[in-house]
Biopython code that builds the backbone (N, CA, C, O; Angstrom):
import numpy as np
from Bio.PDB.StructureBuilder import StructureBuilder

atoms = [
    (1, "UNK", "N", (-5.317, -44.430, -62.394)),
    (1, "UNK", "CA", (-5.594, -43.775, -61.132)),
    (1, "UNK", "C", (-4.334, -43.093, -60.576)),
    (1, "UNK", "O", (-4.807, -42.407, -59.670)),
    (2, "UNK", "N", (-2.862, -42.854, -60.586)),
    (2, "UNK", "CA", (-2.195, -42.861, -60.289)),
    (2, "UNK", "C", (-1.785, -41.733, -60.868)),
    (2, "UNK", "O", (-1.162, -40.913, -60.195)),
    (3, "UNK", "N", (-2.100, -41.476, -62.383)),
    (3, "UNK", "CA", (-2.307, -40.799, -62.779)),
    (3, "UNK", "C", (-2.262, -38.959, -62.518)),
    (3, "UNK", "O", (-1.545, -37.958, -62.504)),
    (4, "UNK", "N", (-4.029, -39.649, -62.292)),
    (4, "UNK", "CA", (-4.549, -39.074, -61.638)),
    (4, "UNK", "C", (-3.993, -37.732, -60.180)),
    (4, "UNK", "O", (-3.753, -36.527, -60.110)),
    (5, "UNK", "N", (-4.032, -39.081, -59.150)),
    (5, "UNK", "CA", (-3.077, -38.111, -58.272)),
    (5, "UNK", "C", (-1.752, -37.371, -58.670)),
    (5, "UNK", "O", (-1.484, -36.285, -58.155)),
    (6, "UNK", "N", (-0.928, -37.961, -59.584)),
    (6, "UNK", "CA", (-0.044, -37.372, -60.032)),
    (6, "UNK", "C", (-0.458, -36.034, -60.712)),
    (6, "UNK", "O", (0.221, -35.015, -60.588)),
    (7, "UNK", "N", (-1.587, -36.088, -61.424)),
    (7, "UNK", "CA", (-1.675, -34.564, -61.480)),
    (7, "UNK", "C", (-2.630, -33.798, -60.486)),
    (7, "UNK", "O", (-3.093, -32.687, -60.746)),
    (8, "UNK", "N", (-2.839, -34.377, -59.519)),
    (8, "UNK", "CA", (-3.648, -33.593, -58.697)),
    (8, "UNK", "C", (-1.788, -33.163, -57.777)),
    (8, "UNK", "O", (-1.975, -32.308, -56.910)),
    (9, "UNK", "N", (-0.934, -33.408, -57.827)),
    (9, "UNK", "CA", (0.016, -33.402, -56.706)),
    (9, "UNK", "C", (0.981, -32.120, -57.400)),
    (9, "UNK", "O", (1.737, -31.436, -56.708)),
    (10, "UNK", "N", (0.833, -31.961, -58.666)),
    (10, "UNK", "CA", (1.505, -31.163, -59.610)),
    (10, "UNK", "C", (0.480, -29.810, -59.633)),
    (10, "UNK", "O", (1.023, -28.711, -59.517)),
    (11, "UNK", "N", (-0.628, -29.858, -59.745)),
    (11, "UNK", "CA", (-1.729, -28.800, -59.401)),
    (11, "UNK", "C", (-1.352, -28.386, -57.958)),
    (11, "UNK", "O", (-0.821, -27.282, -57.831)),
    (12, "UNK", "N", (-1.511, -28.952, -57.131)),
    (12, "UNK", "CA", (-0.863, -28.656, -55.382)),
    (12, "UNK", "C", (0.305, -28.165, -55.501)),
    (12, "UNK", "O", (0.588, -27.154, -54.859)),
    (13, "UNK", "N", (1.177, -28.729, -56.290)),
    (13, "UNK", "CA", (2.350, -28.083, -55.771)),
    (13, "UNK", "C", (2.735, -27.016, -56.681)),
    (13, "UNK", "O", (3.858, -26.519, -56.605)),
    (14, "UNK", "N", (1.622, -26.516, -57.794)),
    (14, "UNK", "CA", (1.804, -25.185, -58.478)),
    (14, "UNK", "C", (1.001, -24.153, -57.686)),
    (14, "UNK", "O", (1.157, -22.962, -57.952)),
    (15, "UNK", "N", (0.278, -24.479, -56.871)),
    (15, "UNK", "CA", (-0.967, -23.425, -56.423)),
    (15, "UNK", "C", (0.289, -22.992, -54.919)),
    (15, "UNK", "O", (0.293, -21.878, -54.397)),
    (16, "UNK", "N", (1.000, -23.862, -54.586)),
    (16, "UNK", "CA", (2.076, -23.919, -53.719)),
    (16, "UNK", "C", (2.906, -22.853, -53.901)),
    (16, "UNK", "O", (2.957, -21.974, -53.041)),
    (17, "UNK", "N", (3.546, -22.801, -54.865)),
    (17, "UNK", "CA", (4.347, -22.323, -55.584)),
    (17, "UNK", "C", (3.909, -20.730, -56.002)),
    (17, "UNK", "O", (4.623, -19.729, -55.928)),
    (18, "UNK", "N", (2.730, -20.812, -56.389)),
    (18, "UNK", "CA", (2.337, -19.211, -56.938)),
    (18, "UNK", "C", (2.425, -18.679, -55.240)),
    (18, "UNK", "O", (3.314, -17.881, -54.942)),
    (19, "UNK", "N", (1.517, -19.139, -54.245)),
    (19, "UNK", "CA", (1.815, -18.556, -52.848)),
    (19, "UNK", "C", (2.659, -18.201, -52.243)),
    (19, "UNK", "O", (2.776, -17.228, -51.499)),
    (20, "UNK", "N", (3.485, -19.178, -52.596)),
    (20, "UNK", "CA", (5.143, -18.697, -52.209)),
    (20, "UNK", "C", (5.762, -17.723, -52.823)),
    (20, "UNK", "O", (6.534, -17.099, -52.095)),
    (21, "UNK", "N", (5.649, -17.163, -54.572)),
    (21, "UNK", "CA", (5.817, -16.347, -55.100)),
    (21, "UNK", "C", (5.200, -14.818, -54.699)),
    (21, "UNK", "O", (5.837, -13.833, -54.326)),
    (22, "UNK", "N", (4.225, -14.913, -54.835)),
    (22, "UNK", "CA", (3.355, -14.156, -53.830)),
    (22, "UNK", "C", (3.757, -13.279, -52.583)),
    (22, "UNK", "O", (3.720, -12.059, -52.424)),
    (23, "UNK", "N", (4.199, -14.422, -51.658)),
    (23, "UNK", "CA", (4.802, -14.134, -50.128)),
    (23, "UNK", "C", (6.098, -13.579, -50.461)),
    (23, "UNK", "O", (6.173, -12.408, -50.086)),
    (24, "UNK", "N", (7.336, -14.080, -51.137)),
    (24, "UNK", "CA", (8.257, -13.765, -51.385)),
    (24, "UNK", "C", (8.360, -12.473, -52.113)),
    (24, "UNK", "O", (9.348, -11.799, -51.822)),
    (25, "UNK", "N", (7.461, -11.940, -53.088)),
    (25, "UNK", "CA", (7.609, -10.769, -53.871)),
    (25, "UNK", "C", (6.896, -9.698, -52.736)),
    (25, "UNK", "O", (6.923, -8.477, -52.891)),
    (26, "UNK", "N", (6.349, -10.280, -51.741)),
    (26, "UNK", "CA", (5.846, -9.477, -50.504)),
    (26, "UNK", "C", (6.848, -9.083, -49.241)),
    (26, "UNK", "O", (6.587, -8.153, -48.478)),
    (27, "UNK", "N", (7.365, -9.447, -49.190)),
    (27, "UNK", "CA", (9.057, -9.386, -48.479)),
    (27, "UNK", "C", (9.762, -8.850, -49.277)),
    (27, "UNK", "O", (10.031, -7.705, -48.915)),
    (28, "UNK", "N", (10.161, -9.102, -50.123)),
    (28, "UNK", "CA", (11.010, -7.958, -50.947)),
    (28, "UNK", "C", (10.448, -6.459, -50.979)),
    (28, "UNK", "O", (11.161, -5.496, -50.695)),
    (29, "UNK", "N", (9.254, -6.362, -51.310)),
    (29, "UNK", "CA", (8.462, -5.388, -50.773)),
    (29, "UNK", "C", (9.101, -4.667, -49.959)),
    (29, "UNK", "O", (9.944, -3.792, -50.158)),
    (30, "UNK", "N", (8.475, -5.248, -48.643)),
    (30, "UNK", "CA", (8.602, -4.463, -47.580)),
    (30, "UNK", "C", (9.467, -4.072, -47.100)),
    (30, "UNK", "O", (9.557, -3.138, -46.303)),
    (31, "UNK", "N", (10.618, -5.062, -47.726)),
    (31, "UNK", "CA", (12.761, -5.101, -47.286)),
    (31, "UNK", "C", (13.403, -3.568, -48.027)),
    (31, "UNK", "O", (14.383, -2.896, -47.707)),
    (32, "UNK", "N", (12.411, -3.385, -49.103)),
    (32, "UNK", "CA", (12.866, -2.624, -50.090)),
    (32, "UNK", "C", (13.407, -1.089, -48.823)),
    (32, "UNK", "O", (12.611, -0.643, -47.996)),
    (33, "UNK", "N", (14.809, -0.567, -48.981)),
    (33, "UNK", "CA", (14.810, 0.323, -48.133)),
    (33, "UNK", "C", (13.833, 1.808, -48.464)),
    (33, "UNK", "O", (13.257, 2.357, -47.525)),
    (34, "UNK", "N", (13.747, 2.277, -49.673)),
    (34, "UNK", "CA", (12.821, 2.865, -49.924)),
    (34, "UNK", "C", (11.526, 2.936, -49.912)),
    (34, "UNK", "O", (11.001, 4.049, -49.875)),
    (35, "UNK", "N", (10.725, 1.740, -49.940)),
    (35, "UNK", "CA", (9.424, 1.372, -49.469)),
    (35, "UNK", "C", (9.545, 1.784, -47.597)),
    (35, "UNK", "O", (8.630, 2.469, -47.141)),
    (36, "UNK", "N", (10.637, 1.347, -46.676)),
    (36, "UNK", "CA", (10.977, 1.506, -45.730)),
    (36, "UNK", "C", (10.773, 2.988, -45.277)),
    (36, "UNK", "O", (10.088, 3.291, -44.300)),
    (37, "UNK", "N", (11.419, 3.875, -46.064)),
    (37, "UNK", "CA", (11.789, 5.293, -45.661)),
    (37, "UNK", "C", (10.202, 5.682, -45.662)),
    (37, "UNK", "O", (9.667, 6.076, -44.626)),
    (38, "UNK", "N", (9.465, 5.544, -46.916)),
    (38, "UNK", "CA", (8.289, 5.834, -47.501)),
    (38, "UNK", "C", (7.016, 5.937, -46.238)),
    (38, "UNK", "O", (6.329, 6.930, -46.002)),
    (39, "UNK", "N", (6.940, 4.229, -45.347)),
    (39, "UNK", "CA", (6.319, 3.954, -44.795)),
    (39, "UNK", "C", (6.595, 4.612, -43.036)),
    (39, "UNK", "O", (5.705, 4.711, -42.191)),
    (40, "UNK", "N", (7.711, 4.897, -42.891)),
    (40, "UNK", "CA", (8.060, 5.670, -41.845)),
    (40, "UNK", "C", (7.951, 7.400, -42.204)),
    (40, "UNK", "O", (7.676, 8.224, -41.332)),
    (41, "UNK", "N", (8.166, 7.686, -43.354)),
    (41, "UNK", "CA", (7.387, 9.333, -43.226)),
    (41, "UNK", "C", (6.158, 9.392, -43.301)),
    (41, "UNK", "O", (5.553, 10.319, -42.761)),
    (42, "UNK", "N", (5.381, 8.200, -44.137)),
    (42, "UNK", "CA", (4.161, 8.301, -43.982)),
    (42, "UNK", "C", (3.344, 8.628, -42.183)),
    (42, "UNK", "O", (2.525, 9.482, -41.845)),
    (43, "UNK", "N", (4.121, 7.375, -41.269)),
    (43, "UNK", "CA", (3.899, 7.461, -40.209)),
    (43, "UNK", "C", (4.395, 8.505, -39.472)),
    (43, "UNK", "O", (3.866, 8.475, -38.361)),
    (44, "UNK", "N", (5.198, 9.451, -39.583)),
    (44, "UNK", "CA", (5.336, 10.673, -39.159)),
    (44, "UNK", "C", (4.774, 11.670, -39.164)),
    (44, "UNK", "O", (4.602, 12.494, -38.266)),
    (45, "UNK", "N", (4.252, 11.630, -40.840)),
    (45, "UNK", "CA", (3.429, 12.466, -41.071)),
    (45, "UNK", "C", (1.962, 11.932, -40.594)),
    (45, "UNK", "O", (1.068, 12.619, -41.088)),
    (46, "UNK", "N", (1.581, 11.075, -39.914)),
    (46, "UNK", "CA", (0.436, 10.613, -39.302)),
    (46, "UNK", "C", (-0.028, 11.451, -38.296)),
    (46, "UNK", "O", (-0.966, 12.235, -38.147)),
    (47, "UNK", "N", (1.104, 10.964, -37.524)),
    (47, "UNK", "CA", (1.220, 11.766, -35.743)),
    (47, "UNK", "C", (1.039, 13.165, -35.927)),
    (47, "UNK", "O", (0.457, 13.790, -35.040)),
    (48, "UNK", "N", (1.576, 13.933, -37.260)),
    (48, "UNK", "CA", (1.277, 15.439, -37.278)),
    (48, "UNK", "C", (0.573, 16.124, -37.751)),
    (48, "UNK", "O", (0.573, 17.328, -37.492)),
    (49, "UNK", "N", (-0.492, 15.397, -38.844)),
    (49, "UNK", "CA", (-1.700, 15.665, -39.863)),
    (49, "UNK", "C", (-2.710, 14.370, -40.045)),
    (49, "UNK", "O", (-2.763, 13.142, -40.103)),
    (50, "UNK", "N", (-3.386, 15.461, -40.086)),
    (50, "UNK", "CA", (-5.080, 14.183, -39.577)),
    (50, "UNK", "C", (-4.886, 13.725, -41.229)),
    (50, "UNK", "O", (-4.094, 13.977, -42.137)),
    (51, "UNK", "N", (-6.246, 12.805, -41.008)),
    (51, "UNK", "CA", (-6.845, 12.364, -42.597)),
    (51, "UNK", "C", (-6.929, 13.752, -43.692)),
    (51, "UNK", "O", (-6.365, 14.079, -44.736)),
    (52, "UNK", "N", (-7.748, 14.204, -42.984)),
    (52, "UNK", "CA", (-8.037, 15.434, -43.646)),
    (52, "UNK", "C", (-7.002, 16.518, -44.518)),
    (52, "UNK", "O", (-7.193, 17.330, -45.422)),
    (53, "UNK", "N", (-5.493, 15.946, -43.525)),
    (53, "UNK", "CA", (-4.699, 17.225, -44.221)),
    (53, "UNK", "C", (-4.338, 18.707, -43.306)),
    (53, "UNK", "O", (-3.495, 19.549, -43.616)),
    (54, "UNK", "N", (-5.255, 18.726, -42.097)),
    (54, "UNK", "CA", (-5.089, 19.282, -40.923)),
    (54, "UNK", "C", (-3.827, 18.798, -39.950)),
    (54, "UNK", "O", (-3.606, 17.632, -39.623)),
    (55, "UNK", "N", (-2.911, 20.181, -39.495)),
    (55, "UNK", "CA", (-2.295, 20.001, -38.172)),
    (55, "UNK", "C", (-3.289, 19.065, -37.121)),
    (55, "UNK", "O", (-4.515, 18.998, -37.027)),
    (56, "UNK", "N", (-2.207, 18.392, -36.397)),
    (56, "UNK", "CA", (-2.687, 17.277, -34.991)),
    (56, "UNK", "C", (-2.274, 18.424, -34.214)),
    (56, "UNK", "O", (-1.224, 18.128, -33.644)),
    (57, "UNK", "N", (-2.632, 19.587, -33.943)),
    (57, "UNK", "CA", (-2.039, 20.514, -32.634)),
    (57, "UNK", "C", (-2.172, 19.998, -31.835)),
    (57, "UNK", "O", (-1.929, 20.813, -30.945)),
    (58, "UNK", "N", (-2.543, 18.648, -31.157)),
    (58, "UNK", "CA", (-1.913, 17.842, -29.852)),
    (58, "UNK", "C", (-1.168, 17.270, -29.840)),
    (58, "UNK", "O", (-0.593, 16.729, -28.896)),
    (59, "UNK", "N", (-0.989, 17.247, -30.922)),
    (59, "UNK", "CA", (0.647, 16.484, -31.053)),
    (59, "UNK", "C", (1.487, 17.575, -31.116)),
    (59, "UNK", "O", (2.346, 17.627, -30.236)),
    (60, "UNK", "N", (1.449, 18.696, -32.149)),
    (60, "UNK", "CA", (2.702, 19.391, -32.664)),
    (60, "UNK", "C", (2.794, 20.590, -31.297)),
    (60, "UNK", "O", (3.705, 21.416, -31.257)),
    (61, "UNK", "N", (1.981, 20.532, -30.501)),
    (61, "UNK", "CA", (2.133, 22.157, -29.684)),
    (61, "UNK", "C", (3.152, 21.699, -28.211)),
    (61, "UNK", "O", (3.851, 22.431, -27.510)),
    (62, "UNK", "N", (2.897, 20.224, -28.109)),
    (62, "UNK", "CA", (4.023, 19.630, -26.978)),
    (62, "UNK", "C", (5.154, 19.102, -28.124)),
    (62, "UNK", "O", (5.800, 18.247, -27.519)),
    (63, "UNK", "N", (5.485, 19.172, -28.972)),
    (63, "UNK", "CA", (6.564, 18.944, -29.494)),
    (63, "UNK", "C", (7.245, 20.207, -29.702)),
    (63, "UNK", "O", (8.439, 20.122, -29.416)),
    (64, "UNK", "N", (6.868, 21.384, -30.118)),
    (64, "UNK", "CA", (7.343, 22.461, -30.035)),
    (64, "UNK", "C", (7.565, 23.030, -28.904)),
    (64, "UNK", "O", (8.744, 23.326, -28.714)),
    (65, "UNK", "N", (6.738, 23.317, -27.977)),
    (65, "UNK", "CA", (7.215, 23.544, -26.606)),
    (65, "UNK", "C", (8.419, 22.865, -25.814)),
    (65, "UNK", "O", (9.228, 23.425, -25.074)),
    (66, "UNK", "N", (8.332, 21.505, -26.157)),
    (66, "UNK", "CA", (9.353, 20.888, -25.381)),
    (66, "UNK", "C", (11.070, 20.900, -26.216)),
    (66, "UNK", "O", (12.176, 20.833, -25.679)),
    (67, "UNK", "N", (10.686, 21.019, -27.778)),
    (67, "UNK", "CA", (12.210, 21.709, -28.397)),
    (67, "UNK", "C", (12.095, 23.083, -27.492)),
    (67, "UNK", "O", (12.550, 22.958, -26.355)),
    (68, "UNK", "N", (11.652, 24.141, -27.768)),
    (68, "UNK", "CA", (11.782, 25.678, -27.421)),
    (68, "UNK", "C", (12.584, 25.354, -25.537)),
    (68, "UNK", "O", (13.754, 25.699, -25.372)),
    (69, "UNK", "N", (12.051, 24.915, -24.724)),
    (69, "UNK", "CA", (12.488, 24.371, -23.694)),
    (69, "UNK", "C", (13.830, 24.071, -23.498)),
    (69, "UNK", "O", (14.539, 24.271, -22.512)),
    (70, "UNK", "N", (14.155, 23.414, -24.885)),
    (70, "UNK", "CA", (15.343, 22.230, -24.955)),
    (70, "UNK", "C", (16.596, 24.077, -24.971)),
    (70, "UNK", "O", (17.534, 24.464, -24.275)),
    (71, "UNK", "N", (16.044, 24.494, -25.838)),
    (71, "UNK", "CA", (16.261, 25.430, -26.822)),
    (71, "UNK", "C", (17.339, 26.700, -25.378)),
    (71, "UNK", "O", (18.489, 26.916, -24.995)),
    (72, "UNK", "N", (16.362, 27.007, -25.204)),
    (72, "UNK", "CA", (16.502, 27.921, -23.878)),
    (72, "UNK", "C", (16.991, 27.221, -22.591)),
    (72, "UNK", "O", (17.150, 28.004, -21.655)),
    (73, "UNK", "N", (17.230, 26.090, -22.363)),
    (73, "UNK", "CA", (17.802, 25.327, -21.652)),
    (73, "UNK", "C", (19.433, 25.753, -21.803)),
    (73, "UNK", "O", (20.173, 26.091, -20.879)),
    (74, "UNK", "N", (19.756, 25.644, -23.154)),
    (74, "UNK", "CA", (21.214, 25.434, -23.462)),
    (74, "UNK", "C", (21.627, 27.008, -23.722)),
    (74, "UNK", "O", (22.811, 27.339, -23.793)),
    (75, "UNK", "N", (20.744, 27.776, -23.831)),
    (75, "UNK", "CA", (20.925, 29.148, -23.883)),
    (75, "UNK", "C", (21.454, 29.358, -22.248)),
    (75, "UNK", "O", (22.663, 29.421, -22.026)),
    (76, "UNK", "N", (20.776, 29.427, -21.490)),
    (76, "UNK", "CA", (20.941, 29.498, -20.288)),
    (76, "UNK", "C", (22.556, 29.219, -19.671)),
    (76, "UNK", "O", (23.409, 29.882, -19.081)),
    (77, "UNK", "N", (22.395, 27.709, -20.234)),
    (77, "UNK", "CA", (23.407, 26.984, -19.302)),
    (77, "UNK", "C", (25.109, 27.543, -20.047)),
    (77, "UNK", "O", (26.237, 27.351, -19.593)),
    (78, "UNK", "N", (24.545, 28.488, -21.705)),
    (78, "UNK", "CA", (26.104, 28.819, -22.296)),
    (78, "UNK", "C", (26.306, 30.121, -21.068)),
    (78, "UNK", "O", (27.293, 30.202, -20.337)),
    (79, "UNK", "N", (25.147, 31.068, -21.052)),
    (79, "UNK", "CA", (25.265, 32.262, -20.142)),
    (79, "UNK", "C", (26.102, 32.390, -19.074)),
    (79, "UNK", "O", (26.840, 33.238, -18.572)),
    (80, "UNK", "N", (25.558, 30.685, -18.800)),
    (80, "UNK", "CA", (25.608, 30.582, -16.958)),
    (80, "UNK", "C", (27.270, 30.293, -16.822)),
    (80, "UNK", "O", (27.935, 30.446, -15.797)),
    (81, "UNK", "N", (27.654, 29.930, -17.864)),
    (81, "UNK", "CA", (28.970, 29.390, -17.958)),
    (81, "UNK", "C", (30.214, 30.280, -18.363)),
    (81, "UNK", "O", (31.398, 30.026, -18.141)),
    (82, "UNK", "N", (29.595, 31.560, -19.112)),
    (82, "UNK", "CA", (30.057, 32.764, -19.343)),
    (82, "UNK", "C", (30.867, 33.141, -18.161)),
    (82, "UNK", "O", (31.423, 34.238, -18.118)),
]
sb = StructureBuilder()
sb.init_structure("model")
sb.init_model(0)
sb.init_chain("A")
sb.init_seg("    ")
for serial, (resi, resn, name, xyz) in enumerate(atoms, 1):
    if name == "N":
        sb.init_residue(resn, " ", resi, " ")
    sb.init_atom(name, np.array(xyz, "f"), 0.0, 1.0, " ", f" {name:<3s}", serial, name[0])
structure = sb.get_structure()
């Protein structure tokens, strides 16, 4: 009987073990800095193109406006300083 549990405790602590392998090769993953870069242009490119592959023009037409803004702001202020 003792046995027994002894290999039921060796089964547990391999099914243990693959999970942890698992989790751990899943963190490395995600640590990876290139997986990193990957998953942040992905998300950039979210905010600016639908599923489809289409411009988000609610996103990109206040992002452009507010550079062009930025833009002519500093135009101004070299003039003004002229």
């Amino acid at each position: 009987m003792a046995n027994a549990q002894s290999d039921e405790l060796v089964d547990e602590i391999e099914v243990i073990r693959e999970r942890l392998a698992v989790t751990v090769d899943q963190l490395v993953d995600r640590s990876n800095p290139k997986n990193i870069a990957r998953r942040g242009l992905e998300n950039l490119k979210g905010r600016f193109i639908d599923e489809t592959g289409s411009p988000r023009l609610e996103t990109i037409i206040p992002v452009v406006g507010g550079t062009l803004a930025v833009i002519a702001g500093i135009v101004v202020i070299r003039k003004l300083l002229r």
